[in-house]
C-alpha positions, 0 to 999 in steps of 0.5 A: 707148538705142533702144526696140526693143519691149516684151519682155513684162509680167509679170501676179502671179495667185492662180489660176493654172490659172485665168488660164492657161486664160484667156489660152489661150481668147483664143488666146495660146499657151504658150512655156515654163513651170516653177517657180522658186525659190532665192536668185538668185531671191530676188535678182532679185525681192528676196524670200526664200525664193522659190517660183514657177509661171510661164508665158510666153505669146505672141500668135499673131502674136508681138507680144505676151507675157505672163508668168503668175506665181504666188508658191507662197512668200512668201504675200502679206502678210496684211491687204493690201488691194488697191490703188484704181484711180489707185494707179501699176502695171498696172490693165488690159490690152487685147486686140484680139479677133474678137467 
């Protein structure tokens, strides 16, 4: 198996009008957004009872795409902490920008 290139990553926010408007201030630009929810869902993502908003967002130059997701239900498990830094997963993202 090739890798072709990295299709997107997927960024879980608590504020996600927030965050949206983040993204669209350095330019990224909306390909799609809804809710979802049900069992296949669930399935996918190996929760229950799953409600989620979402946005799919590319760079201009379509090199890049982010998934926006924010979990409507489940909540987060209360009494979780967040993670240190040298804890596996995504810690940053970096953008090329004009200053």
């Amino acid at each position: 198996m090739k890798l072709h290139k990295i299709d997107h990553v997927g960024i879980v926010v608590k504020d996600f009008a927030t965050a949206l408007a983040f993204f669209l201030e350095l330019g990224l630009e909306v390909q799609g957004e809804g809710i979802a929810e049900g069992d296949w869902v669930g399935n996918v993502i190996g929760l229950q009872d799953v409600k989620v908003a979402y946005a799919m967002l590319w760079t201009p130059d379509g090199g890049a795409n982010i998934e926006l997701i924010h979990f409507h239900r489940p909540p987060a498990e209360e009494g979780s902490q967040q993670s240190v830094v040298n804890t596996p997963g995504i810690r940053h993202l970096a953008f090329v920008v004009e200053d």
